[in-house]
N, C-alpha and C positions, 0 to 999 in steps of 0.2 A: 504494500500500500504506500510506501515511502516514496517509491520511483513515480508514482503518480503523482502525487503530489507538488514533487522537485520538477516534474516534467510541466505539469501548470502553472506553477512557480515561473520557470525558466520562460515559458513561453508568453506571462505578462511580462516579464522583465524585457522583452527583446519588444514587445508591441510599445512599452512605453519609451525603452530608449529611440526606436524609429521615428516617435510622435517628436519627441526632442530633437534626433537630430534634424527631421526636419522642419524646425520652428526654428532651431538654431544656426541652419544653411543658409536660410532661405528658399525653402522650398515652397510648394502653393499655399498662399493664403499667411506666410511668413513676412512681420515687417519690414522692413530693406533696414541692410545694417545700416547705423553710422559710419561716417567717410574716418578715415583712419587720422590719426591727429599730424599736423607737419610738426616738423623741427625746423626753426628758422636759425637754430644754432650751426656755428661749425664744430663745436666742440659736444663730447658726448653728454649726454643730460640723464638723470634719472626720469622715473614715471611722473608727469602734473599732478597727478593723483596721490595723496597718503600711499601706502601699502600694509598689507592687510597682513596677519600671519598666515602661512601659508595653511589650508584646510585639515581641523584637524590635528594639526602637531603641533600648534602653540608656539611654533618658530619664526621670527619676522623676515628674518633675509637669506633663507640657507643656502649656498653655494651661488650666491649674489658678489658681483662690482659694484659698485654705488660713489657719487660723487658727493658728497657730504661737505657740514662743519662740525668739527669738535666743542664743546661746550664744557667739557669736565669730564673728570676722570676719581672714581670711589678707591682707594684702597682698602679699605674695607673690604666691600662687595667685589671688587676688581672689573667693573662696569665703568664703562664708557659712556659717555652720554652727546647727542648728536642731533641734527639734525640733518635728513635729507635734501640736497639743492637740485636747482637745476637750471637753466640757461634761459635768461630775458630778455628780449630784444627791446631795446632803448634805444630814442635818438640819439643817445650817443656813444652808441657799440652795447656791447653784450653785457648784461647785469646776471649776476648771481642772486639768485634767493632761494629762501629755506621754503619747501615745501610744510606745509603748516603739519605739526603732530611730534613730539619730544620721542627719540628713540633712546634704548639702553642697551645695548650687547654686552657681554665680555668680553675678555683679550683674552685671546689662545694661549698658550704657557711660551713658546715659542714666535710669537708675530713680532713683524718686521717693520721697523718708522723709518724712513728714507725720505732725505733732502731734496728740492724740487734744484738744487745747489750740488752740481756734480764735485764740489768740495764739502759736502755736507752742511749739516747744520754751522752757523758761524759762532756755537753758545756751547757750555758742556751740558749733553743732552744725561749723563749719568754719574750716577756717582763713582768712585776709583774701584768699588768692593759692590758685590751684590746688585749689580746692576737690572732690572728684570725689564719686562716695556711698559709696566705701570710708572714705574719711574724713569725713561726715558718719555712716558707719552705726555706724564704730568709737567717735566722741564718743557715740553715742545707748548705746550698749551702756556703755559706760564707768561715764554715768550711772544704768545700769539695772542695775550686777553685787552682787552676784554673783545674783541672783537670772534675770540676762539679761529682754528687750526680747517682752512679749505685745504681738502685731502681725495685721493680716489682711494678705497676702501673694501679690501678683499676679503668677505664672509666665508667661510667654510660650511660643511651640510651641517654640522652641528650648531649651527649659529654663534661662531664665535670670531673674533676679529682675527686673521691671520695676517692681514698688510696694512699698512697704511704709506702712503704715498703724498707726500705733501703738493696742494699744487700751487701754482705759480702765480694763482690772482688771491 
């Protein structure tokens, strides 16, 4: 009696996925999608939109690039705090702004802060002992407040900072 069941089972599951994919295609009687959004930047931008954790897992950016500013940095917690930007076209060239919504990840035990300065940073980013990248992130921020640290910013699937990238505006 089980096989009938799974067998009825199966067979709305695939009548209702058809019904979606085609609402979701555009298929007959489907509203026309929205036109896909431009970028008027030359450089690369995060989504206009917030970002959502992904479905499910409670994760905000797993195995995400992201163009960000730093705002603070917990030893404590060893979270990061941030927001996501993205590229504004102004009469007078390109403007940075923070997508509205405060994010927090952690730093990986291992992640990387590198100088948009192919001589590095121009400051001591660590101490002489025990150097970790909460305290390299916290000297970079130090240097960069109150305005806080525009960065490109490499997530891992586990959600945790594994680069930071400082950038140049």
């Amino acid at each position: 009696m089980r096989a009938g069941r799974f067998r009825t089972a199966l067979a709305a599951a695939s009548v209702s996925a058809a019904v979606l994919t085609t609402a979701c295609t555009g298929g007959p009687g489907a509203p026309p999608a929205p036109p896909a959004p431009v970028s008027t930047s030359a450089a690369p931008t995060a989504t206009a939109a917030p970002v959502v954790a992904a479905a499910g897992t409670g994760l905000k950016f797993p195995g995400k690039s992201l163009d960000v500013r730093f705002t603070a940095y917990d030893f404590t917690t060893n979270f990061a705090s941030f927001y996501v930007t993205r590229t504004e076209p102004t009469g007078g060239g390109p403007h940075v702004a923070d997508v509205p919504g405060l994010h927090r990840l952690p730093l990986a035990p291992a992640a990387r802060i590198t100088s948009s300065d192919p001589g590095g940073f121009p400051f001591e980013t660590c101490p002489p002992q025990n150097c970790t990248p909460g305290h390299e992130l916290e000297a970079v921020l130090g240097h960069h407040a109150p305005g806080g640290l525009f960065a490109r910013m490499d997530v891992d699937v586990s959600d945790q900072i594994t680069a930071i990238a400082e950038s140049a505006y």
